[in-house]
VOBA-1610 file (N, C-alpha, C; in pm, whole numbers, padded with zeros to 5 digits, always signed):
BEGIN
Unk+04510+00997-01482Unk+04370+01017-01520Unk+04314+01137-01443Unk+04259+01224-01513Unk+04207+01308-01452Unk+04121+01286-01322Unk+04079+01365-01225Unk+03992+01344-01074Unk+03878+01378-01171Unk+03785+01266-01126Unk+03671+01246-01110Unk+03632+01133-01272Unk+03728+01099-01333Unk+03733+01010-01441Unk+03765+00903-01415Unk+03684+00762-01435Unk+03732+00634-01424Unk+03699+00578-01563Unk+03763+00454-01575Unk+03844+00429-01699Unk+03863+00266-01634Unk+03750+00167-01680Unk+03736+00039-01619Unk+03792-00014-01770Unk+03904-00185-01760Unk+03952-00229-01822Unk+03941-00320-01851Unk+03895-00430-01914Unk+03826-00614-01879Unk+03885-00634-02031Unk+04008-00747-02013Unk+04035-00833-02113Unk+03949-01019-02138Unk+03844-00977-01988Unk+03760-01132-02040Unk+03645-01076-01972Unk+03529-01148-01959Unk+03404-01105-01934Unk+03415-01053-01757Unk+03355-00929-01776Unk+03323-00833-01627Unk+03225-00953-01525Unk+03322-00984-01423Unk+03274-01053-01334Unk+03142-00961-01283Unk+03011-01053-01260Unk+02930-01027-01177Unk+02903-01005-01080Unk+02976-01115-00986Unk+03016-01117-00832Unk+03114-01029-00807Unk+03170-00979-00893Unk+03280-00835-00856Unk+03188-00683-00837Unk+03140-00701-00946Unk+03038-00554-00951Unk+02917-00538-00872Unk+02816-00658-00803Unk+02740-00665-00795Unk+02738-00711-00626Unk+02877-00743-00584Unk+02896-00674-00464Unk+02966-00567-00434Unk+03027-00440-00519Unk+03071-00334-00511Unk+02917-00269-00527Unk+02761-00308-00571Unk+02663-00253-00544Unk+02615-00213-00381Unk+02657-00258-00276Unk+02658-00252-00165Unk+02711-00163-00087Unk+02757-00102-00210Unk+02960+00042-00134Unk+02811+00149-00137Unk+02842+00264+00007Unk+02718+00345-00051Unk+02754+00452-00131Unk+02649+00461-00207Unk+02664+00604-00281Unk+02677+00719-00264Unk+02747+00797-00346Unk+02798+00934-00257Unk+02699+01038-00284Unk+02583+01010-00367Unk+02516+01109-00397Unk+02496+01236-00501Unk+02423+01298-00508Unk+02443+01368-00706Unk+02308+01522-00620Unk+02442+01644-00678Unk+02353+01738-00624Unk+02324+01828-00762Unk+02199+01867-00803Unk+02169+01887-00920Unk+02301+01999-00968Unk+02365+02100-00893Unk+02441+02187-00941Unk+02600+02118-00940Unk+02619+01982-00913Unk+02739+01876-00954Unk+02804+01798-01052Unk+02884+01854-01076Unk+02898+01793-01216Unk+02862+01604-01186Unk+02828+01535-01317Unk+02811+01397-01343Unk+02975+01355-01335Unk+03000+01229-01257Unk+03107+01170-01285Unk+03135+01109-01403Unk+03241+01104-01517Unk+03301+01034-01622Unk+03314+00902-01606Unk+03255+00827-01639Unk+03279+00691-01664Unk+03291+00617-01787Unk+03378+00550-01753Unk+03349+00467-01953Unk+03398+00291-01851Unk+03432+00223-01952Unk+03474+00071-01969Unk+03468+00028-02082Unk+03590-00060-02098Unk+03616-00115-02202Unk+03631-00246-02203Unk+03595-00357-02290Unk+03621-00506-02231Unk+03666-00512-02392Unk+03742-00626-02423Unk+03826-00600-02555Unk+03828-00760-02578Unk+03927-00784-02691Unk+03886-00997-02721Unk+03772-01045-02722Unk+03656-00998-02741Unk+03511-01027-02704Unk+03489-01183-02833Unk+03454-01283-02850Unk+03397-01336-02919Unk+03287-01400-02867Unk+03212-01444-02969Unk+03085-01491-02911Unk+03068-01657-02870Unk+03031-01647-02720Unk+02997-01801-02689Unk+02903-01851-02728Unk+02934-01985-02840Unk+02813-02031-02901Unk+02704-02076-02791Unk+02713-02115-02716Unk+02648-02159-02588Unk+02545-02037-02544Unk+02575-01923-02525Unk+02535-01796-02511Unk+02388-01759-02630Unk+02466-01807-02731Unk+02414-01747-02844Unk+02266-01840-02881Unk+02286-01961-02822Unk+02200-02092-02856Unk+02101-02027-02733Unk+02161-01983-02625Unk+02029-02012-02481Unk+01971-01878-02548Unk+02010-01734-02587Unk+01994-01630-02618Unk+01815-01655-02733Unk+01858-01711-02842Unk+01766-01752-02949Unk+01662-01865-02872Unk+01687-01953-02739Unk+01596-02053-02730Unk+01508-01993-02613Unk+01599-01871-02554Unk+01432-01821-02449Unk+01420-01699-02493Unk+01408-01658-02602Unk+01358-01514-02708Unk+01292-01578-02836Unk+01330-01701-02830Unk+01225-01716-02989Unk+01304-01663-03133Unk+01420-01619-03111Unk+01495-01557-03220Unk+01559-01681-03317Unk+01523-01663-03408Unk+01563-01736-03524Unk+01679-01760-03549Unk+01815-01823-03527Unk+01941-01831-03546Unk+02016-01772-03662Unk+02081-01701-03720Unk+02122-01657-03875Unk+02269-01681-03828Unk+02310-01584-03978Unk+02448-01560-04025Unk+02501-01525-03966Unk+02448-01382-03904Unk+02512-01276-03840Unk+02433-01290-03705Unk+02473-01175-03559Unk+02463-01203-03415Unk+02322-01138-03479Unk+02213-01118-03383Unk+02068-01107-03397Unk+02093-00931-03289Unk+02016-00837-03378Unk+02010-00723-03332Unk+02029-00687-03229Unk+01945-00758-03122Unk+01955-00745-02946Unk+02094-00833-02895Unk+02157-00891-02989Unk+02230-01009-02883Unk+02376-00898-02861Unk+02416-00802-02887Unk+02516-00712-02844Unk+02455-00677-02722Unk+02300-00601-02727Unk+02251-00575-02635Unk+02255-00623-02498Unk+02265-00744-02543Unk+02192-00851-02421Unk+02346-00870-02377Unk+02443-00885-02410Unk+02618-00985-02385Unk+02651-00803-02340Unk+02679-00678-02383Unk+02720-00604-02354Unk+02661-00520-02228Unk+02542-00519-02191Unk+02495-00478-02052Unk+02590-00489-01938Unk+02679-00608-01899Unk+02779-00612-01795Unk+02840-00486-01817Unk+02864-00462-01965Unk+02981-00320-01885Unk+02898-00233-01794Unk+02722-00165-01856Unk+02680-00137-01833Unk+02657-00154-01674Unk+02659-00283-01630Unk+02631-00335-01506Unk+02782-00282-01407Unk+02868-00308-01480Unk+02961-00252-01439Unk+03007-00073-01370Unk+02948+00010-01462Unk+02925+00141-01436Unk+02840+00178-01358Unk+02734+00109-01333Unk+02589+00152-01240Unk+02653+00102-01086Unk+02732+00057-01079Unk+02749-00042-00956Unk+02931+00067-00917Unk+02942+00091-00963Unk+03098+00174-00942Unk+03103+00231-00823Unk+03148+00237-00768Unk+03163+00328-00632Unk+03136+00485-00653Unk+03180+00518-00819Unk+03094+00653-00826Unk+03009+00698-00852Unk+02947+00608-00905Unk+02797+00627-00976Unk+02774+00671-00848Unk+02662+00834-00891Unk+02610+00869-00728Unk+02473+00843-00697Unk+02407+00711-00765Unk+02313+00675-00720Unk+02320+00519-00657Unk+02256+00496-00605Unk+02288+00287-00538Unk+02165+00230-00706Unk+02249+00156-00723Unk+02153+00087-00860Unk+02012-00010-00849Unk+02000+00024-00683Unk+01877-00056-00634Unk+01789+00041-00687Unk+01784+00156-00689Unk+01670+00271-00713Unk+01672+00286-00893Unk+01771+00250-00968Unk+01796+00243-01079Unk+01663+00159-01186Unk+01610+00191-01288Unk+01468+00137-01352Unk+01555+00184-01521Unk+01541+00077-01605Unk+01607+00100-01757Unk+01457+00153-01843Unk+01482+00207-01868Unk+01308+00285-01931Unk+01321+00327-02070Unk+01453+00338-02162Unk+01448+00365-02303Unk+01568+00306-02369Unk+01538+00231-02480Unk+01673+00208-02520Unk+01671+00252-02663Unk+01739+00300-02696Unk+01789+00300-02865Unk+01888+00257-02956Unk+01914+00173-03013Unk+01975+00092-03104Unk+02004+00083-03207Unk+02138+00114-03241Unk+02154+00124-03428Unk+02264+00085-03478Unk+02216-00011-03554Unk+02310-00128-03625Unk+02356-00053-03758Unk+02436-00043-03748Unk+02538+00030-03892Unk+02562-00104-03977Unk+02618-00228-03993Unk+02648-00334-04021Unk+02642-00468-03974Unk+02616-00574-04015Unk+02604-00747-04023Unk+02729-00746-03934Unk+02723-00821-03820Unk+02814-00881-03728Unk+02830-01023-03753Unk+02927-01082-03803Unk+02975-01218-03764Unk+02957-01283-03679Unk+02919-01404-03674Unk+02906-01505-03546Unk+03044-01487-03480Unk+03174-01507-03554Unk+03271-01523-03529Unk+03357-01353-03538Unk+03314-01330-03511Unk+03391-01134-03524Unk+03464-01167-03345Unk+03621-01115-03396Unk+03691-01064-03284Unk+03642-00919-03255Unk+03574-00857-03153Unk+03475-00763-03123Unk+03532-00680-02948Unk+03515-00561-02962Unk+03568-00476-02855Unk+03424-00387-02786Unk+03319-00418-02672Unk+03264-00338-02636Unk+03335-00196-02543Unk+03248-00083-02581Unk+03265+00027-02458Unk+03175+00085-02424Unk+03156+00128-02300Unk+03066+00174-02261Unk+03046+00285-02130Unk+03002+00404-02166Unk+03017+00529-02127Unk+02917+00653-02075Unk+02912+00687-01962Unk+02808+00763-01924Unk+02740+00855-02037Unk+02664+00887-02084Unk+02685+00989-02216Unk+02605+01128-02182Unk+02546+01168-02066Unk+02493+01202-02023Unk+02340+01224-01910Unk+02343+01327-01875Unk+02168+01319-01713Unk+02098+01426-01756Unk+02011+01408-01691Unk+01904+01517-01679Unk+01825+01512-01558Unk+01846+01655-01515Unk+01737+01638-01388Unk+01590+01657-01411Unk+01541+01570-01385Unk+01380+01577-01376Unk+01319+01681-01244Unk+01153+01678-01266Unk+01107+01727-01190Unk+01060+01619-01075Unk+01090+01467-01083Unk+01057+01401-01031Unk+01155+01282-01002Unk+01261+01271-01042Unk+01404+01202-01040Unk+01443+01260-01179Unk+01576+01169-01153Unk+01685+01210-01293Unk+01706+01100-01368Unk+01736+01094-01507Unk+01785+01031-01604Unk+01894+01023-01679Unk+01975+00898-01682Unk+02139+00895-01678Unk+02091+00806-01818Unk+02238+00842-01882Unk+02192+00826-02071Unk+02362+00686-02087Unk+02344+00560-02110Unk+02443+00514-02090Unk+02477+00452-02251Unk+02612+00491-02282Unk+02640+00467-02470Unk+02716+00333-02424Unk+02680+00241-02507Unk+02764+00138-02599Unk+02737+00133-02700Unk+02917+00084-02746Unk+02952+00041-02923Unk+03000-00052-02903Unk+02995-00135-03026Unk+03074-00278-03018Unk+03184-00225-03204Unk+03243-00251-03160Unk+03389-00199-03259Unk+03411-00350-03334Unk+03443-00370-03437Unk+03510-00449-03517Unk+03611-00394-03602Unk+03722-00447-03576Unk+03829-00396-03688Unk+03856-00221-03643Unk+03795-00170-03553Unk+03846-00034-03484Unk+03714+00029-03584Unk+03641-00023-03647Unk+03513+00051-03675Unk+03386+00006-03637Unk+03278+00126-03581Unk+03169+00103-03523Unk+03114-00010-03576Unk+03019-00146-03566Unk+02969-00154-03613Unk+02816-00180-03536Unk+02759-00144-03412Unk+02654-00133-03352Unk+02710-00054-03258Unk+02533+00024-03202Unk+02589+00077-03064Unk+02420+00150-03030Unk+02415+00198-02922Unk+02322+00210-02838Unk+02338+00323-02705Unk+02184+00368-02700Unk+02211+00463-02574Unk+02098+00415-02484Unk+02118+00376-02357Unk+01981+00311-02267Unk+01992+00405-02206Unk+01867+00423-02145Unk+01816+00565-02088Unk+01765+00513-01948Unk+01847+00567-01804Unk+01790+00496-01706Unk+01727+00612-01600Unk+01620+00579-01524Unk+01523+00672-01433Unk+01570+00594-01300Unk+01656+00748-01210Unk+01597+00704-01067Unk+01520+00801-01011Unk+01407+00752-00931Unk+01269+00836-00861Unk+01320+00924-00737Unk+01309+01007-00709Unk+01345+01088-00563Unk+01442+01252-00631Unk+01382+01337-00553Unk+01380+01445-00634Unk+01558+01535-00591Unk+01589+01572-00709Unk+01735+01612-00681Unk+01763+01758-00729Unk+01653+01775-00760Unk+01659+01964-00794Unk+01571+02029-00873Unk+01481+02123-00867Unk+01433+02153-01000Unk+01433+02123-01087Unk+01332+02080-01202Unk+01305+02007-01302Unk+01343+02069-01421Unk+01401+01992-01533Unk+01480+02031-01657Unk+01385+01977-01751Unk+01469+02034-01880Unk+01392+01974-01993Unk+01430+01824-02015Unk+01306+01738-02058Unk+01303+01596-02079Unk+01358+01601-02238Unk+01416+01464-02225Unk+01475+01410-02332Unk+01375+01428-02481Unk+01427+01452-02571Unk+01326+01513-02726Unk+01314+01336-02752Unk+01324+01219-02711Unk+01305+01069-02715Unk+01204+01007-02583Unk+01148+01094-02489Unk+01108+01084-02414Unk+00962+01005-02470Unk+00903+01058-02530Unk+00785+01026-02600Unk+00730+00920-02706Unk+00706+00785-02665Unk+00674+00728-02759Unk+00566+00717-02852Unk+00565+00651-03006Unk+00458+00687-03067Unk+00340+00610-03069Unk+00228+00696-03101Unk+00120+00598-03092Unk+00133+00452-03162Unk+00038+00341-03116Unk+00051+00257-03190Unk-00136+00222-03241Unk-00203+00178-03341Unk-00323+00173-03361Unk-00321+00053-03409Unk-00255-00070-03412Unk-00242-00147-03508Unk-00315-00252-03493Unk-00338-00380-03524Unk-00383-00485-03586Unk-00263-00588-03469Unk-00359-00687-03371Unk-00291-00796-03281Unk-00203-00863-03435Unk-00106-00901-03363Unk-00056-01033-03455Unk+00024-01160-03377Unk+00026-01156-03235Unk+00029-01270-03207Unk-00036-01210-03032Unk-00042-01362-02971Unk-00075-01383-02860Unk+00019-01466-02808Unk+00095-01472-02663Unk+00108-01616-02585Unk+00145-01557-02435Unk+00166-01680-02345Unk+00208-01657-02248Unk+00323-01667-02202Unk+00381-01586-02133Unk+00509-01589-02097Unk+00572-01695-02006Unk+00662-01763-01995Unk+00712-01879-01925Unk+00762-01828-01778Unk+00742-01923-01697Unk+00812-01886-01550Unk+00972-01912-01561Unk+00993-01976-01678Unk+01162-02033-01692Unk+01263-01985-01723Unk+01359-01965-01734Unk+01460-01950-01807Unk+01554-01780-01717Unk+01466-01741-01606Unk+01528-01650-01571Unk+01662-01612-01515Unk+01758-01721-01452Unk+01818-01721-01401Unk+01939-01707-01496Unk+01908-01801-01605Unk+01990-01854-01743Unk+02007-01718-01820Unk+01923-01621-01824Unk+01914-01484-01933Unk+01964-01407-01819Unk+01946-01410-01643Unk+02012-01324-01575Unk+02167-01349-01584Unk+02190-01459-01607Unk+02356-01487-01675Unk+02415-01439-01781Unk+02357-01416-01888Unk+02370-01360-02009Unk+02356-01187-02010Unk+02281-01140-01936Unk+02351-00960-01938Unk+02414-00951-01787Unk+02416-01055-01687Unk+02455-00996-01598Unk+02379-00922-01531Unk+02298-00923-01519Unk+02216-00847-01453Unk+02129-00961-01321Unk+02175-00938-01205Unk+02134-01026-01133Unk+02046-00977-01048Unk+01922-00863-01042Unk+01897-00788-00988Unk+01766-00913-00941Unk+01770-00890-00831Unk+01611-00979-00756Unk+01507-00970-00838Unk+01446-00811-00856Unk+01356-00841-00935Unk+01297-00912-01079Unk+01422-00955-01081Unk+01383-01050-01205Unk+01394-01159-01163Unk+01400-01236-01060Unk+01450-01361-00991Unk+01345-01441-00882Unk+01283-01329-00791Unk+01175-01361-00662Unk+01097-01247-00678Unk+00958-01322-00654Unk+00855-01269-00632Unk+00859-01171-00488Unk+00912-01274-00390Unk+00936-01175-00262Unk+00991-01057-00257Unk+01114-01035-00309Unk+01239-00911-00326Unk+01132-00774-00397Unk+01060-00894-00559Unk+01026-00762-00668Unk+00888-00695-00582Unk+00804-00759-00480Unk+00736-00684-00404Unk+00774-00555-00322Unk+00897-00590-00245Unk+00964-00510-00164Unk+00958-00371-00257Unk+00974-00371-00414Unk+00996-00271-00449Unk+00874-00208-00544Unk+00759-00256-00474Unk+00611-00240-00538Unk+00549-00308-00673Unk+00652-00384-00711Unk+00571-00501-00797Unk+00493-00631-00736Unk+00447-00637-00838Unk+00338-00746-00828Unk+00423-00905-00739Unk+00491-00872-00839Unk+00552-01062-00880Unk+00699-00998-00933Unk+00787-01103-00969Unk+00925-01088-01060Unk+00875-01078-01178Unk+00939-01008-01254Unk+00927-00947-01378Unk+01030-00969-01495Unk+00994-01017-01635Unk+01146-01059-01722Unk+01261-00955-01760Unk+01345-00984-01764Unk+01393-00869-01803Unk+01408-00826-01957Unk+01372-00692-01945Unk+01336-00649-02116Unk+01408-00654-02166Unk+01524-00688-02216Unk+01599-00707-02301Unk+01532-00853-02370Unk+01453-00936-02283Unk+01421-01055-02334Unk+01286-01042-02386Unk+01230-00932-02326Unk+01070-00934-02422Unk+01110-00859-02514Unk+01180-00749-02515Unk+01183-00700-02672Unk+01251-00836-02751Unk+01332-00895-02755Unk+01395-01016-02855Unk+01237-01072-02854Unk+01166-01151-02758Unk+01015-01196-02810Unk+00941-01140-02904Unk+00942-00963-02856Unk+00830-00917-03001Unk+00922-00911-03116Unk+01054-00887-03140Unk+01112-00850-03236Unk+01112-00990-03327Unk+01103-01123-03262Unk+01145-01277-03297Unk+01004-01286-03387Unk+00859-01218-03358Unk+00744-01256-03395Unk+00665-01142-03480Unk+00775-01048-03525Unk+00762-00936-03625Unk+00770-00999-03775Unk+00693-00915-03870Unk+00747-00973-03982Unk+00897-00925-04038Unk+00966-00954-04186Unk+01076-00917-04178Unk+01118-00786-04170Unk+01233-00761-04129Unk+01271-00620-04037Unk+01367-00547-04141Unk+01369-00404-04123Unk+01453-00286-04197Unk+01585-00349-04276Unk+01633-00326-04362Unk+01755-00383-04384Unk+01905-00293-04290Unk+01989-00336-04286Unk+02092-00258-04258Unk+02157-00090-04337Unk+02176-00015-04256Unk+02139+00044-04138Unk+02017+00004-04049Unk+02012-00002-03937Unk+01857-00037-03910Unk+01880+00007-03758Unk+01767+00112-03713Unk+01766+00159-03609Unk+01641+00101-03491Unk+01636+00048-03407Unk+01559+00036-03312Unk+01576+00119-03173Unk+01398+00150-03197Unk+01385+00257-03060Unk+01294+00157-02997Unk+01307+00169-02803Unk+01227+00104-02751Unk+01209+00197-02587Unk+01057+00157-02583Unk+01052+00250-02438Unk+00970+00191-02366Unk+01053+00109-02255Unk+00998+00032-02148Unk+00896+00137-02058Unk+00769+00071-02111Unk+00668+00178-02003Unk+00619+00082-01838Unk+00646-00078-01890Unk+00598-00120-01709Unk+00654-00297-01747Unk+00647-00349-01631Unk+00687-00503-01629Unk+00615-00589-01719Unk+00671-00720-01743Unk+00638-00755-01773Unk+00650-00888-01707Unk+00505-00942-01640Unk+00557-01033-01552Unk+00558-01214-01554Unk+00627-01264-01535Unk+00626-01401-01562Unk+00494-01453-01555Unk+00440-01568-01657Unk+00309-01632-01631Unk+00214-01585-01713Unk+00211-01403-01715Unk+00090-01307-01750Unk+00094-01338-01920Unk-00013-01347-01974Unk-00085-01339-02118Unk-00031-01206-02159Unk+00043-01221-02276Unk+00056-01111-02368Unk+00030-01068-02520Unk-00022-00979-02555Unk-00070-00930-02682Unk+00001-00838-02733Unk+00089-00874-02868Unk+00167-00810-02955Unk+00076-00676-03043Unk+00090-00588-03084Unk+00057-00503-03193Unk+00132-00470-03287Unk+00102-00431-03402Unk+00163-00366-03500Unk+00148-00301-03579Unk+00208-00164-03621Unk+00145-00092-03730Unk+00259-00046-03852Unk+00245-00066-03960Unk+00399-00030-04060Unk+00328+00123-04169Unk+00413+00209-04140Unk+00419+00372-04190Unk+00549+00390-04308Unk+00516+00420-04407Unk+00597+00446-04477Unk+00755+00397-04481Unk+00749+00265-04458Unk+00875+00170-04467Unk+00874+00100-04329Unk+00891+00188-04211Unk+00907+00187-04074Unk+00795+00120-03965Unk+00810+00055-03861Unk+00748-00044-03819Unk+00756-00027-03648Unk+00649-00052-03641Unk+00599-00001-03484Unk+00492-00076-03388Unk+00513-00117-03289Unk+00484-00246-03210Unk+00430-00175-03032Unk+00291-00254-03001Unk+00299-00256-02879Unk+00302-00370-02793Unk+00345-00398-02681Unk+00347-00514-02589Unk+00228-00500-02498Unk+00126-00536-02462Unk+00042-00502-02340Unk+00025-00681-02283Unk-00013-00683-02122Unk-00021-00811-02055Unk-00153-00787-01996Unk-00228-00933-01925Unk-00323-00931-01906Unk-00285-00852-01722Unk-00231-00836-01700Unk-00202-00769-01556Unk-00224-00591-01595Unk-00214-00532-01728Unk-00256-00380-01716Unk-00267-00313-01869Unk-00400-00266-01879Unk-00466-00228-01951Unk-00362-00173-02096Unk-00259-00077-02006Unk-00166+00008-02056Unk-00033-00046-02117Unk+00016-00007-02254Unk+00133-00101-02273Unk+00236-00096-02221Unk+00277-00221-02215Unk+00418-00219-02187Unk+00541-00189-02213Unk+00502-00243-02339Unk+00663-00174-02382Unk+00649-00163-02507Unk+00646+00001-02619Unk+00585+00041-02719Unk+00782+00033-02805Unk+00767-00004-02915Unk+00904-00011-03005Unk+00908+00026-03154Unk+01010+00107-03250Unk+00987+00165-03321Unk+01102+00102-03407Unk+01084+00070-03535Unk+01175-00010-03614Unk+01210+00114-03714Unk+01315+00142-03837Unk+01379+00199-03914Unk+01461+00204-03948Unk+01481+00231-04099Unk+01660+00252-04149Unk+01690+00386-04086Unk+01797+00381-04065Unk+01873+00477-03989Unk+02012+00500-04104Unk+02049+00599-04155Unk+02168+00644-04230Unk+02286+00712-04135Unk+02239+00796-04071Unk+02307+00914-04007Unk+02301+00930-03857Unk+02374+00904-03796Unk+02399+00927-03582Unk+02325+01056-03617Unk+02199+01038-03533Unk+02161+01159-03492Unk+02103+01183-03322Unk+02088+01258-03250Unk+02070+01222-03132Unk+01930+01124-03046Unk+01978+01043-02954Unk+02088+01084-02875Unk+02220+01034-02896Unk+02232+00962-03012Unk+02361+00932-03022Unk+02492+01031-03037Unk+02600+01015-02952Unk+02745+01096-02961Unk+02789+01113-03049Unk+02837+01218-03154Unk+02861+01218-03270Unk+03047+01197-03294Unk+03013+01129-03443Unk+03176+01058-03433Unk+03314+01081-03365Unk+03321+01180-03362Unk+03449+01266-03260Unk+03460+01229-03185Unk+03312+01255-03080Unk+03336+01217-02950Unk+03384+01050-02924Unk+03287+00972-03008Unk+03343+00885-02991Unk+03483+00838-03010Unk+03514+00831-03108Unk+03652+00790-03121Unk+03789+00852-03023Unk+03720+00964-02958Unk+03799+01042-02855Unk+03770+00964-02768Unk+03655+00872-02721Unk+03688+00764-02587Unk+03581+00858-02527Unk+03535+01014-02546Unk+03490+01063-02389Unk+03390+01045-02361
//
């Protein structure tokens, strides 16, 4: 393997307690004129634990179907993700790490029962004028063809060089719409959904820890409030179907929340705001999608693995 390329391998689910004490190794650091280290992972045999799939739909509100529910790749495939942030090369420590955009696009209906291959791959950074932003791709493969995949967009704060151009996705769109639901968020179920992406990070767990890092309180993790607004949308794009989402602040256990919505020429667009801040939380953009266009990697690359 080439120097400076790693190439992680998982024939059963990416231990937590493996990666998440390799979060502790320190980081070697990222100097804006350095190249980004290559990372990918692959976990392969994937099927879905009905067990998974039941807690997934009972603390998101998601309606059970035919096929896996838009976010639930999302939500089961993050470990690789968790996996790469935590690497000994990643040159940041994933404590300073914040997930701030995701984009999502379902090419085809997934089977409950699909024998299924995630990967998942640095896809690119950008240096900010105020931290940098690391662009992380997963696909979930059936039969050796795409059939979902995604680019999460992550911000760490502390300045690493002169400021670049921001992402042309940076910007989310207005929303003007009409409430369509209200409720409050539960103190429960966090530990149970921190099992399900793997993601065991404090701040979603203790109030004490998520202070340390200037929140209020512990906060859910968004992968689970977007499944909430998406569970209490009316019906959604058909396949192809692209979802954009851009985590603008927490969302914290307990706090009152107010859904929005506005639908534009087919396409469908949502805000989250809580009674803790004026400003939304987390603004999301629904659509058919035909064609990978950026930031997604265009077919080559993918199928080349890089």
């Amino acid at each position: 393997m080439p120097p400076g390329r790693h190439q992680l391998e998982f024939d059963r689910q990416p231990s937590a307690l493996h990666y998440m004490l390799l979060a502790f190794w320190p980081s070697p650091g990222l100097r804006q004129d350095a190249p980004f280290p290559v990372l990918a992972a692959r976990w392969r045999k994937y099927r879905t634990d009905q067990l998974d799939l039941d807690d997934f739909c009972r603390l998101s509100g998601t309606r059970p179907g035919e096929s896996l529910p838009l976010l639930f790749p999302h939500v089961i495939g993050f470990r690789l993700q968790m996996a790469l942030l935590t690497h000994p090369a990643f040159p940041v420590p994933i404590w300073r790490v914040l997930q701030i955009r995701n984009h999502l696009l379902q090419h085809r209906a997934i089977e409950r029962n699909a024998a299924l291959e995630f990967e998942a791959s640095v896809a690119g950074h950008r240096v900010l004028a105020k931290g940098l932003e690391v662009d992380l791709h997963c696909c979930v493969r059936e039969s050796d063809a795409v059939a979902w995949e995604s680019v999460n967009t992550f911000y760490v704060r502390g300045g690493i060089g002169s400021g670049g151009s921001t992402s042309p996705l940076a910007t989310a769109p207005a929303v003007d719409g009409e409430e369509i639901a209200r409720w409050r968020e539960s103190a429960g179920g966090a530990l149970r959904f921190g099992t399900l992406t793997g993601d065991y990070n404090g701040i979603h767990l203790w109030d004490p820890y998520a202070r340390l890092f200037g929140f209020k309180r512990a906060f859910l993790h968004p992968q689970r409030v977007l499944a909430q607004c998406l569970a209490r949308l009316p019906a959604q794009p058909d396949i192809p179907q692209r979802f954009d989402a851009w985590l603008k602040g927490p969302v914290y256990y307990g706090s009152e929340v107010s859904l929005r919505m506005r639908t534009s020429a087919g396409d469908l667009s949502f805000e989250l705001s809580t009674s803790d801040d004026e400003r939304p939380a987390i603004i999301g953009h629904l659509s058919r999608e035909t064609a990978i266009r950026a930031p997604f990697l265009p077919a080559a690359q993918r199928a080349s693995g890089a």
